[in-house]
Backbone as JSON Lines, residues from 0, in Angstrom:
{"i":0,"aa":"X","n":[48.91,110.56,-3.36],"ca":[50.1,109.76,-3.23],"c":[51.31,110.69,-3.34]}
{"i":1,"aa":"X","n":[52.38,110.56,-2.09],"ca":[53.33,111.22,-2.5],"c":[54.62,110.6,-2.75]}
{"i":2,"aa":"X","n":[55.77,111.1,-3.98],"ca":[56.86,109.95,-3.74],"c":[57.74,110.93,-2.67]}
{"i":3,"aa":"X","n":[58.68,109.88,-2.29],"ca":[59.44,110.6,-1.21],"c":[59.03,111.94,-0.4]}
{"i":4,"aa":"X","n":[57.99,111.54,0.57],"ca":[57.25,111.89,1.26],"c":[56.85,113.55,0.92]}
{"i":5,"aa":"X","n":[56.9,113.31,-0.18],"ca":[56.16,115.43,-0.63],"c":[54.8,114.88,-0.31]}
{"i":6,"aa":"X","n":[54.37,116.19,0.19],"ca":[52.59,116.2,0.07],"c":[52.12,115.05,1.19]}
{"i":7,"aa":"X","n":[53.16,114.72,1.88],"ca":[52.41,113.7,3.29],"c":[52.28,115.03,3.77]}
{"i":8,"aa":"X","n":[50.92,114.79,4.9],"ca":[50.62,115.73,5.68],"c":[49.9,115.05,6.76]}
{"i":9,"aa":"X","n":[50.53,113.89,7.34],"ca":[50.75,113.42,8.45],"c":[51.86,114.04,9.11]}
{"i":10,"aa":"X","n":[51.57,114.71,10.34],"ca":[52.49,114.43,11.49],"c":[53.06,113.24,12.17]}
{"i":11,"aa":"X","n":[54.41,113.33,12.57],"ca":[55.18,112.2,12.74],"c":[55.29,112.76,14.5]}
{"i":12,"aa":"X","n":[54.81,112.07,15.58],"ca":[55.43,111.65,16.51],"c":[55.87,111.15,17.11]}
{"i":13,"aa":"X","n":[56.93,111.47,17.55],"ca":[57.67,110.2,18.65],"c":[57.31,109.98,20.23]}
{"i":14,"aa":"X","n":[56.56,108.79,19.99],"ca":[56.29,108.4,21.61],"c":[57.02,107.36,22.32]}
{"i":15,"aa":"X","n":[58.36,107.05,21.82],"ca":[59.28,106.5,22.71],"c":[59.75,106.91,24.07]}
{"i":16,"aa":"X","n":[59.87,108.5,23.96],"ca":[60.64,108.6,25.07],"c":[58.82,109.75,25.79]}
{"i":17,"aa":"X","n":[59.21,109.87,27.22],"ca":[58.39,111.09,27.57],"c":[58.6,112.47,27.33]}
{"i":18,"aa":"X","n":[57.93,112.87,27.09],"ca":[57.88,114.46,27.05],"c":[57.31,115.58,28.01]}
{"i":19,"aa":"X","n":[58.28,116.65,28.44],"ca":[57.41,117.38,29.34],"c":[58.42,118.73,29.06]}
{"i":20,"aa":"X","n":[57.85,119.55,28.14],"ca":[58.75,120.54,27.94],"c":[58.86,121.68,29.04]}
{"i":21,"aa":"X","n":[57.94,121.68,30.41],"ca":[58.56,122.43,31.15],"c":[59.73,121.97,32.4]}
{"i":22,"aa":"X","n":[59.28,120.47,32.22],"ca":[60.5,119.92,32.95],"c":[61.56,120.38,32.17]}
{"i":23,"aa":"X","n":[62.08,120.2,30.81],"ca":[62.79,120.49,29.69],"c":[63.41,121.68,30.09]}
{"i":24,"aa":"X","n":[63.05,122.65,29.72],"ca":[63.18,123.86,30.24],"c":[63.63,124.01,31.62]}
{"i":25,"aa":"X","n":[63.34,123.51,32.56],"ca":[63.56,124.1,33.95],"c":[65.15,123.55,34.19]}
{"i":26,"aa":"X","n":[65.29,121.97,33.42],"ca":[66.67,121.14,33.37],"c":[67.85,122.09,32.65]}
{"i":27,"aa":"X","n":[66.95,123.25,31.29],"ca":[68.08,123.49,30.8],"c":[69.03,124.77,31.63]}
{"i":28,"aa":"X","n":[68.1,125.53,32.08],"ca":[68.06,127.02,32.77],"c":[69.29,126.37,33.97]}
{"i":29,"aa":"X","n":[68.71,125.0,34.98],"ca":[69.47,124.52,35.7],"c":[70.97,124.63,35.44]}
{"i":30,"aa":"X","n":[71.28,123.83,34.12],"ca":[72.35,123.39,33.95],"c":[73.38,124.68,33.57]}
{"i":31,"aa":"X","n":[72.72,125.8,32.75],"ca":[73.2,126.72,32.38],"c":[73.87,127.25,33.56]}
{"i":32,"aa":"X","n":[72.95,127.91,34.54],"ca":[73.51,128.21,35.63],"c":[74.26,127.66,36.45]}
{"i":33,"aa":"X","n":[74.74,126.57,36.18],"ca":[75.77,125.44,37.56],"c":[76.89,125.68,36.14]}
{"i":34,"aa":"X","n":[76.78,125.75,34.59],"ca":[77.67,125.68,34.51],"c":[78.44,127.42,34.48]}
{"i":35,"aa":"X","n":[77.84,128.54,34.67],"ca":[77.97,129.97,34.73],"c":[78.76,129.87,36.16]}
{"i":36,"aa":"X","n":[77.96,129.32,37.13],"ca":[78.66,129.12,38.32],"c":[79.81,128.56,38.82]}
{"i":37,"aa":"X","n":[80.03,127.37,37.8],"ca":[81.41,126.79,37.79],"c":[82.86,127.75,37.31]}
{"i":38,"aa":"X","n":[82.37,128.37,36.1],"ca":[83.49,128.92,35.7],"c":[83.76,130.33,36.78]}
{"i":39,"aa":"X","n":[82.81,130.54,37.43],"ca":[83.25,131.95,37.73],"c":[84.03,131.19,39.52]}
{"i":40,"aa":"X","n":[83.29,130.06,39.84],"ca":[84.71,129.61,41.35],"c":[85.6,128.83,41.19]}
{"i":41,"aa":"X","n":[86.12,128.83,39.94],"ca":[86.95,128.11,39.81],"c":[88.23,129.01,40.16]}
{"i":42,"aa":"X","n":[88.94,128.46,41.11],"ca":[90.61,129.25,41.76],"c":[91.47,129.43,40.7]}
{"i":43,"aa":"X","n":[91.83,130.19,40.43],"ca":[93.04,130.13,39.54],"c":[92.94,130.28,38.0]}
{"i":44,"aa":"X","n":[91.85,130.28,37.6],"ca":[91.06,130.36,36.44],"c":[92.02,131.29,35.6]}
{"i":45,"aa":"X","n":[92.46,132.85,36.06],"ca":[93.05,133.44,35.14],"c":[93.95,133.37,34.78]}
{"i":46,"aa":"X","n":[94.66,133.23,36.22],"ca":[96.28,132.3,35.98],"c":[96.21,131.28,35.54]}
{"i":47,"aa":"X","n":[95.6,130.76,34.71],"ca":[95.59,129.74,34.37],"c":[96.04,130.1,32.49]}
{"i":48,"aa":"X","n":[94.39,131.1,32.08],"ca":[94.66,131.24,30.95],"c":[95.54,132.44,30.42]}
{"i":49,"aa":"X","n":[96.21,132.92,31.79],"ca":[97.52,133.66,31.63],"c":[98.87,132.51,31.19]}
{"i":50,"aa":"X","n":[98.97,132.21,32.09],"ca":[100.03,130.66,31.53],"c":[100.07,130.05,29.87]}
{"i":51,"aa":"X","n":[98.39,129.98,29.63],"ca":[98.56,129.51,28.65],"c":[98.42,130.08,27.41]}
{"i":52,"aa":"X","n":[98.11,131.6,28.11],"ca":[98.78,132.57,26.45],"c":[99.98,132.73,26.77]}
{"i":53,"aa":"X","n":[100.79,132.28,27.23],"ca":[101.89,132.58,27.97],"c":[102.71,131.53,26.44]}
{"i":54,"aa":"X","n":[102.62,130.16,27.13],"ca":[103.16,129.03,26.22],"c":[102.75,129.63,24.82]}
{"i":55,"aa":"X","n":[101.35,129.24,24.64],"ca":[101.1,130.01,22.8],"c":[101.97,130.67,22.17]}
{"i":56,"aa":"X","n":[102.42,131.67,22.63],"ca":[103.31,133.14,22.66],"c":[104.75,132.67,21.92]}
{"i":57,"aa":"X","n":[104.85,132.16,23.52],"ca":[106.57,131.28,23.31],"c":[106.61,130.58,22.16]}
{"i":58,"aa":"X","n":[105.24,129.5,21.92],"ca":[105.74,128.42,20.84],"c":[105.59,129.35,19.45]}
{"i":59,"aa":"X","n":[104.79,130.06,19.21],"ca":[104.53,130.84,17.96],"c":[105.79,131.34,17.87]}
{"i":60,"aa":"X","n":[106.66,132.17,18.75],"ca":[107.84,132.81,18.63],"c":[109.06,131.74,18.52]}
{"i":61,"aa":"X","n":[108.97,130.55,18.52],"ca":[109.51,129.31,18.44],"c":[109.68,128.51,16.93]}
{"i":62,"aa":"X","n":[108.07,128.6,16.89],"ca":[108.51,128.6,15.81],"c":[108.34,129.4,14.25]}
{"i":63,"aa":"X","n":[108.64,130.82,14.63],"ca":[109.02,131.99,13.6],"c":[110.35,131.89,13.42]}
{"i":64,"aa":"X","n":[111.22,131.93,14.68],"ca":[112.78,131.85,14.97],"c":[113.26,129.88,14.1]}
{"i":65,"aa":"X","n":[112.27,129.05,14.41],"ca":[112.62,128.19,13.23],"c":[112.48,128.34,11.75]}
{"i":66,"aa":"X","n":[111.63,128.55,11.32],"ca":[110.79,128.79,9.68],"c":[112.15,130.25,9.37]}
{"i":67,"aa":"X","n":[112.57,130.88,10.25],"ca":[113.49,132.31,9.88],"c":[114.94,131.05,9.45]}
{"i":68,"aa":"X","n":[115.35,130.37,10.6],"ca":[116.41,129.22,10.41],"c":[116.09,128.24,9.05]}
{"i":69,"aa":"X","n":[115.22,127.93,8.52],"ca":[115.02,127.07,7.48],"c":[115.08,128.12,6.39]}
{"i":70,"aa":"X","n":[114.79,128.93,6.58],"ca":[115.31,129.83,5.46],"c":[116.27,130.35,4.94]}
{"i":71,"aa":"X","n":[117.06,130.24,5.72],"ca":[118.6,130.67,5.67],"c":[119.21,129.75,5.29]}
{"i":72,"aa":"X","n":[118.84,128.28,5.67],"ca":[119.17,127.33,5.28],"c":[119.32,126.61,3.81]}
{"i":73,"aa":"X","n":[117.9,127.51,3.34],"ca":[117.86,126.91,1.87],"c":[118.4,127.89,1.33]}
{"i":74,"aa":"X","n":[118.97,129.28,1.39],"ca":[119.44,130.64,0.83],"c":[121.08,130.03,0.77]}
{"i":75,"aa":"X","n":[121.4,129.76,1.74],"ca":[122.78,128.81,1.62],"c":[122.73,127.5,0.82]}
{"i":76,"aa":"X","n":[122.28,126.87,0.42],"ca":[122.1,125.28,-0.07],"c":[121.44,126.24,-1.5]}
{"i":77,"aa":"X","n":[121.14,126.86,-2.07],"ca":[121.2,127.83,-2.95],"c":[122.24,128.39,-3.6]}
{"i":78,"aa":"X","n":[123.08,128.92,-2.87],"ca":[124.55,129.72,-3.24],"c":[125.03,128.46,-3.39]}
{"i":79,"aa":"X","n":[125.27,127.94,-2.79],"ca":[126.22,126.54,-2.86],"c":[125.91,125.48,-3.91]}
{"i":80,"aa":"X","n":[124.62,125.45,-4.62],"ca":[124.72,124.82,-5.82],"c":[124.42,126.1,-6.74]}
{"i":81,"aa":"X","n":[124.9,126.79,-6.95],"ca":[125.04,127.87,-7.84],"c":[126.6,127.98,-8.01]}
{"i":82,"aa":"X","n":[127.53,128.02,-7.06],"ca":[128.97,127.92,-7.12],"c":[129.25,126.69,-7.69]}
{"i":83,"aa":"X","n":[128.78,125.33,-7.15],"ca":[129.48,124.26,-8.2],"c":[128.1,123.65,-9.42]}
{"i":84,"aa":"X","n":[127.34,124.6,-9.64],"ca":[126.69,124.52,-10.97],"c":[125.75,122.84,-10.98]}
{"i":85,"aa":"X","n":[125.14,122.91,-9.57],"ca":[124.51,122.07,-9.9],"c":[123.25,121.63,-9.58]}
{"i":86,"aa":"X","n":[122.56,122.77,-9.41],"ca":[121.42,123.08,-9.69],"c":[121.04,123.14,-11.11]}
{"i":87,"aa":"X","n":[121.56,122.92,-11.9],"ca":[120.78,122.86,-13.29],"c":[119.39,123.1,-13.44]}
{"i":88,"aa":"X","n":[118.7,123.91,-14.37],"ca":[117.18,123.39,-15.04],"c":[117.46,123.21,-16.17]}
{"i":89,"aa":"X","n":[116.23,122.38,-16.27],"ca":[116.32,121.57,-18.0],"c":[115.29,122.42,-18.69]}
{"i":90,"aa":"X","n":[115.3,123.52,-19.1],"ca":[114.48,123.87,-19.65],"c":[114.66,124.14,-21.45]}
């Protein structure tokens, strides 16, 4: 007797669906290759992921030139409650 199936040593198969592992195989090799084949005729493919390191680029440099602006922002809003003293800590 096993609890929660330790020490079963029945095999479990599934005969719902069919099986034919060289059909299996021959479907996967298929697909691999149509999809190897797709990427390599596809027109425009590089220009494509030229463009879109292109954007990446821009927005990263977009937003460095923001996060640089929010910083300056709080360096001022800093001085400025330091001049009228009201930044306080309660410590």
């Amino acid at each position: 007797m096993g609890f929660f199936d330790f020490g079963r040593k029945e095999k479990v198969v599934d005969w719902s669906k069919k099986y034919n592992p060289e059909k299996e195989n021959l479907h996967e090799e298929n697909t691999s290759t149509e999809k190897e084949e797709n990427m390599v005729d596809i027109p425009g493919s590089e220009d494509k992921r030229k463009k879109f390191a292109k954007r990446i680029t821009d927005m990263t440099e977009k937003l460095e030139e923001l996060s640089n602006q929010i910083y300056h922002l709080q360096q001022r809003i800093e001085l400025i409650e330091r001049k009228l003293n009201i930044g306080t800590k309660f410590e």
